[in-house]
C-alpha positions in Angstrom: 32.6 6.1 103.8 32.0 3.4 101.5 28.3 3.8 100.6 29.2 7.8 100.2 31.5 6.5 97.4 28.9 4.5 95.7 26.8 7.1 95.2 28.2 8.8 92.0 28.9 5.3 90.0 24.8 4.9 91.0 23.7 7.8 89.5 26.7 7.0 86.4 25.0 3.7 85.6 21.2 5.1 85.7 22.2 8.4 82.9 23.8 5.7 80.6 20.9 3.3 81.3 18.2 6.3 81.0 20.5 7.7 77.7 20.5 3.7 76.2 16.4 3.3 76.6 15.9 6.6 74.9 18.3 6.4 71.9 16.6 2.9 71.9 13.1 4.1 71.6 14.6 7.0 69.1 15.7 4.7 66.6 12.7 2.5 66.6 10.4 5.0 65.7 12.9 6.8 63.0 12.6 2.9 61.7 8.3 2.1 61.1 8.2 6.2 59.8 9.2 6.8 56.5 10.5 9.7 55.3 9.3 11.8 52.6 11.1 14.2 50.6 9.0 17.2 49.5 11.9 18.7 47.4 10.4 20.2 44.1 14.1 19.7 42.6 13.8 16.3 42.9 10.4 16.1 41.5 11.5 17.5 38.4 14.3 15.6 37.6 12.6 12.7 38.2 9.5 13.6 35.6 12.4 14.8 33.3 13.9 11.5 33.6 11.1 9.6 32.3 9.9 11.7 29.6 9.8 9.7 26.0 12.6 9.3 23.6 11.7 11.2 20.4 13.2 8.4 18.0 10.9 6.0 19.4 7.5 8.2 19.5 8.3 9.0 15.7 8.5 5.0 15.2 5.9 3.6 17.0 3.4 7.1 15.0 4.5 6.0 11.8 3.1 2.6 11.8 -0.3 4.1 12.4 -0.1 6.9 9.6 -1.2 6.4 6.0 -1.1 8.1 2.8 -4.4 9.0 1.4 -5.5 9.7 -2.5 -8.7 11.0 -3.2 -9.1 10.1 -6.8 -11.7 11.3 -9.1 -12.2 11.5 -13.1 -10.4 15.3 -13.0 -7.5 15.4 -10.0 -6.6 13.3 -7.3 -6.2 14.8 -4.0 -3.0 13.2 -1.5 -3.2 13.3 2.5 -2.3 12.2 5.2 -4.7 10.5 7.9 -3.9 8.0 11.2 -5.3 5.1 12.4 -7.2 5.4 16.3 -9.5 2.5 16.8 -9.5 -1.2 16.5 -11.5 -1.1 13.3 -9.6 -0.2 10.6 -11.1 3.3 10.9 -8.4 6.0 10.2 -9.0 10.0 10.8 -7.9 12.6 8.3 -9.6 16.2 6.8 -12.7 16.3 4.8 -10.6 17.9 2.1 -9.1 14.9 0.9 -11.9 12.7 0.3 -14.9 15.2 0.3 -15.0 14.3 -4.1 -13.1 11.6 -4.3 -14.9 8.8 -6.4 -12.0 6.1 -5.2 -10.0 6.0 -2.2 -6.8 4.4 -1.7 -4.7 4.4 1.3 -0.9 3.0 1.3 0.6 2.1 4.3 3.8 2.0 6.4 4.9 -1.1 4.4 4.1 0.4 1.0 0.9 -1.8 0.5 -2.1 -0.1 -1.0 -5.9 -0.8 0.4 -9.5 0.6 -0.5 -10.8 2.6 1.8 -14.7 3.4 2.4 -16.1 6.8 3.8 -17.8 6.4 7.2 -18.7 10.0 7.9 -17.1 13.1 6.5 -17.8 16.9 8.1 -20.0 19.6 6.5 -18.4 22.8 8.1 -15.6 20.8 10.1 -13.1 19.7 7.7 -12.9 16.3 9.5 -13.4 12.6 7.8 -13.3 9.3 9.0 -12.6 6.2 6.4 -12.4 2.9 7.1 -10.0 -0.1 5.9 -11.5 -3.5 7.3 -7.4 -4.7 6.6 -6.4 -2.6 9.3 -8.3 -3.8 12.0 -7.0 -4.6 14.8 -3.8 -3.2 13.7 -1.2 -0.8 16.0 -3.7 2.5 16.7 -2.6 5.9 18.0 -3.8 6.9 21.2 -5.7 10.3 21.5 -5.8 12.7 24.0 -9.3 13.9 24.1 -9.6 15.7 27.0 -6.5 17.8 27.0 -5.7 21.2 25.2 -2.8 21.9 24.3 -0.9 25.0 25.6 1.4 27.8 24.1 5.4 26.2 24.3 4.0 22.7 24.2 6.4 20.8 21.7 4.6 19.0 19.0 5.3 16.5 16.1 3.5 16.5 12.8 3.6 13.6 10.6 2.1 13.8 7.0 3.2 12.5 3.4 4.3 16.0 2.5 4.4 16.3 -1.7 3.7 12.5 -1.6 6.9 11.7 0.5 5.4 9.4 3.2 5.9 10.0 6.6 7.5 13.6 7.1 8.4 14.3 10.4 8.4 18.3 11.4 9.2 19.2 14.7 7.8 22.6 16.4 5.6 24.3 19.0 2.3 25.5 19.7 2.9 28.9 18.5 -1.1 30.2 19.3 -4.1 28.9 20.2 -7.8 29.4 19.4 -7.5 30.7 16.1 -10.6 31.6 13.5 -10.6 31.3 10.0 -12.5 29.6 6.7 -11.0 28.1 4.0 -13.1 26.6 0.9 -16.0 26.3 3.1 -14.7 24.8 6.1 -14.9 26.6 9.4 -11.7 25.9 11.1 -12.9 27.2 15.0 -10.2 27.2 18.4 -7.1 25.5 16.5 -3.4 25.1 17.3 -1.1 27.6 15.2 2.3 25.4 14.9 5.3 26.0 14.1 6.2 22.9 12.4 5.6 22.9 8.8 2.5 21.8 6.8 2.2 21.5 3.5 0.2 19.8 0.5 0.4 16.4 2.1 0.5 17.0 5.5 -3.8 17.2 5.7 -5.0 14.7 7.7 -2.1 13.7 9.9 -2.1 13.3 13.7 -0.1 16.4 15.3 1.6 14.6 18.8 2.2 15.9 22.1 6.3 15.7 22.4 6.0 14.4 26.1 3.1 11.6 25.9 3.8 10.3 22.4 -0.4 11.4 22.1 -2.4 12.6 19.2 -4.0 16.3 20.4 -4.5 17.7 16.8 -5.3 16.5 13.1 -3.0 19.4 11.1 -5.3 20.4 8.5 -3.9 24.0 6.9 -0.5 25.5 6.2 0.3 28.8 4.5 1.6 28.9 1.2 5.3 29.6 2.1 5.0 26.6 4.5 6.2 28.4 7.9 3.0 28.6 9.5 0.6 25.6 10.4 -3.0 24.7 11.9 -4.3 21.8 13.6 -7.7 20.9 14.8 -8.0 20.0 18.5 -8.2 16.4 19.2 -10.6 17.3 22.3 -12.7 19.1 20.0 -13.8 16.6 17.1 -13.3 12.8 19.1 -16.8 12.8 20.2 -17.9 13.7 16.2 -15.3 10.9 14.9 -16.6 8.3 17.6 -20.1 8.7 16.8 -19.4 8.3 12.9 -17.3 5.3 13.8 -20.2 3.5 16.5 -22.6 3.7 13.6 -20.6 2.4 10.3 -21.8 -1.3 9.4 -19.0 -2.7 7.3 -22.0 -4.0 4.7 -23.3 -0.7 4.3 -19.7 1.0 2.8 -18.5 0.7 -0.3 -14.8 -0.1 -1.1 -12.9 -0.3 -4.5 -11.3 -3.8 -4.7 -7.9 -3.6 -3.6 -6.2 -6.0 -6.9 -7.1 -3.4 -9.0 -5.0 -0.8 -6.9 -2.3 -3.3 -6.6 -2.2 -4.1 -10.7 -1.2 -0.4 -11.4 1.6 0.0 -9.3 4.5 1.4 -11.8 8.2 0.6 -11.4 9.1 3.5 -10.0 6.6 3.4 -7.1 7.3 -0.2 -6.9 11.1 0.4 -6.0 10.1 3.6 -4.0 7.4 1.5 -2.1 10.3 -1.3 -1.3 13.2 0.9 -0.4 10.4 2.2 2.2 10.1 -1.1 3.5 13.9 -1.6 4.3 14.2 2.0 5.5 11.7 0.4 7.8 13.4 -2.7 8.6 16.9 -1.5 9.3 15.5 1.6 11.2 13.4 -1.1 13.8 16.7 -3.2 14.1 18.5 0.5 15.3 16.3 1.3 18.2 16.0 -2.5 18.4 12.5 -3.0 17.8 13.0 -7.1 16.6 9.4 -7.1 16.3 8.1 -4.7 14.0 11.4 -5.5 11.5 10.0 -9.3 12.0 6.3 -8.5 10.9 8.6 -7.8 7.5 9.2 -10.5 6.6 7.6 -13.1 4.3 6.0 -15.9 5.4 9.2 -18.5 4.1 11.7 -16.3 6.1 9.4 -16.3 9.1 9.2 -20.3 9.0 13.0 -20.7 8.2 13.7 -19.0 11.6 11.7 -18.5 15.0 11.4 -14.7 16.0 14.4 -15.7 18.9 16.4 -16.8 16.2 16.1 -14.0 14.1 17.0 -11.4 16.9 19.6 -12.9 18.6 21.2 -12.3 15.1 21.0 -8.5 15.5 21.4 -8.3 19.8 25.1 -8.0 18.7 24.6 -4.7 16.9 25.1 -1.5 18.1 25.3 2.1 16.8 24.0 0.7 13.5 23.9 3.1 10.5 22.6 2.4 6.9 23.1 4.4 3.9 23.5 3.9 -0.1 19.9 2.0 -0.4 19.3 1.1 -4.0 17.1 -0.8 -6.2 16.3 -2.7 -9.6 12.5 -4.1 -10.5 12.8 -7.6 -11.5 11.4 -9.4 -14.2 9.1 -11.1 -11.7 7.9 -7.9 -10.5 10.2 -8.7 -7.3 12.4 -6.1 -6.1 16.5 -6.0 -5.1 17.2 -3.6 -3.0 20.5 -3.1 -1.6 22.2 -1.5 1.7 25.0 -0.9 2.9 25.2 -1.8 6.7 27.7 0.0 9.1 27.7 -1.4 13.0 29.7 -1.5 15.9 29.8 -5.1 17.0 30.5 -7.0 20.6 31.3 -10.6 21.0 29.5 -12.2 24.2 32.9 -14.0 25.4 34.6 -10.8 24.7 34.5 -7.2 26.2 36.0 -5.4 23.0 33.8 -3.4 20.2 34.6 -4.1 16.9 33.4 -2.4 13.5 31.5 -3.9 11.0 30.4 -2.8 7.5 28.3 -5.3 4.9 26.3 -4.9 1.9 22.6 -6.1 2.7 20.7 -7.6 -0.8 16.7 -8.1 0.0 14.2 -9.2 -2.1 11.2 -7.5 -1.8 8.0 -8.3 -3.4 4.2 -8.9 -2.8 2.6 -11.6 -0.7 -1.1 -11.6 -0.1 -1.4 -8.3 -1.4 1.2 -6.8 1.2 5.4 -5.8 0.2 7.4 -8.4 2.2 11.0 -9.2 2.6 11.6 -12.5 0.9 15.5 -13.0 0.8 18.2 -11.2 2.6 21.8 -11.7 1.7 24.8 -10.5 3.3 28.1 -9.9 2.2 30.8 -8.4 4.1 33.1 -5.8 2.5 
């Protein structure tokens, strides 16, 4: 009777023993796979997610473009060109320097350098110049194996009318358009629909998502709605070639203290207030280093780079306005600014608001515009 009774609390304890080995051997395996999600949902929010802020592309692009003049005995000729190589050698349209006797290119910090021809195009309105200064200096990566497509947002950066680094925002509004203008064949280029104007030649058109150069915007219509830009993909193997071959003893370059010595007021002050446009615009996004590179070489021994940040960490949602200057009678420059910042103490957890009045000196050292003095007042 008794082993009858047995029987079911056997089989009992072998099922749970059986059901234990298998959810065992289950979890195992579920633990060395891993799982992958195929979800195209995801995918795109995570590409989304890493796509580049616009504020930074625009900053990091304008230390690479320049302002070009093309000066002869009749006219002089401004646009806009971009620095892509480790050289010095900066790309820009045919246009601009094609009869230019003199060359002169001013930078991001307002300082102005002679630049030498290293190969210009015949039918391709395409140039290359080189400034040995700029060597090694930040360089704009190019796409050259990529065309652009219809929707694709662009940027185009230029010195517009002589106001230095324009930013227009648009799209590729057409592609592989024909035309000639003054001689130059303009063959498979972007139709944009940000705006180019006198100015604008010569600068780097940039692919919204990479932060990339993929055209050199050449021609605008004369109410200004319509641009063209030459394919990156189309001239880099031209622009490479003319750079591989250029000995620096074989160009010619103007001397650059003769540039410097006829620098009026008026672009003196508008060449400094560009410089702490510059400066408090890196301290926004937070870019320590590039408002460092500012300043002169006293400031820079006074105070470590460390130093110098950790006085701005504290700053956020900084705004600047009411920028004004006077030329001194040292050729030195005060410009002021009014600063506007929401603060936060380390030991505290409360944001505070803070407005001051910014005085910097700005003048030349070694031929470049510095910062030599800031004050700061609080209102």
């Amino acid at each position: 009777m008794h082993k009858k009774n047995r029987r079911p609390v056997i089989i009992s304890v072998l099922l749970v023993a059986t059901g234990i080995i298998i959810l065992t051997i289950i979890y195992n395996t579920w633990q060395s796979n891993p799982v992958s999600i195929n979800n195209p949902a995801i995918t795109k929010i995570e590409s989304n997610t890493r796509s580049l802020d616009l504020k930074s592309i625009i900053h990091n692009a304008e230390k690479s473009v320049v302002q070009i003049e093309g000066q002869n005995e009749q006219s002089t000729i401004t646009g806009s060109g971009f620095l892509f190589n480790e050289k010095g050698d900066i790309i820009t349209n045919a246009h601009v320097v094609k009869n230019a006797d003199v060359i002169n290119v001013r930078t991001a910090n307002g300082h102005n350098y002679p630049a030498a021809v290293v190969g210009t195009g015949e039918d391709t309105d395409i140039a290359v110049i080189r400034v040995q200064q700029l060597a090694n200096q930040n360089a704009l990566n190019i796409e050259s194996e990529t065309k652009a497509e219809i929707g694709d947002e662009v940027i185009a950066l230029g010195s517009p009318h002589g106001f230095q680094n324009t930013v227009t925002l648009g799209i590729i509004s057409g592609t592989e358009r024909n035309f000639t203008v003054d001689g130059f064949s303009y063959e498979n280029v972007y139709q944009i629909s940000a705006q180019i104007t006198e100015g604008n030649s010569g600068g780097p058109l940039i692919n919204r998502e990479t932060g990339n150069v993929i055209g050199i915007n050449s021609v605008g219509t004369s109410d200004g709605t319509i641009g063209f830009s030459i394919p990156a993909d189309e001239i880099y193997e031209q622009v490479t070639t003319w750079s591989n071959e250029a000995q620096n003893d074989q160009l010619v370059y103007k001397n650059a203290d003769d540039i410097n010595s006829t620098d009026s007021p008026d672009q003196l002050i508008e060449d400094a207030e560009y410089v702490a446009d510059y400066f408090f615009e890196s301290i926004s996004i937070r870019d320590y280093i590039a408002a460092y590179t500012l300043l002169g070489s006293p400031m820079q021994s006074s105070q470590s780079y460390s130093e110098f940040r950790e006085g701005y960490t504290h700053f956020m949602n900084l705004e600047y306005s009411g920028i004004s200057s006077t030329v001194t009678d040292d050729n030195q420059v005060k410009t002021t600014v009014t600063v506007t910042a929401e603060t936060k103490s380390p030991e505290k957890e409360e944001t505070n608001e803070e407005k001051s009045n910014y005085e910097l000196t700005i003048g030349h050292e070694n031929d470049q515009l510095k910062i030599l003095d800031i004050k700061k007042s609080d209102e």
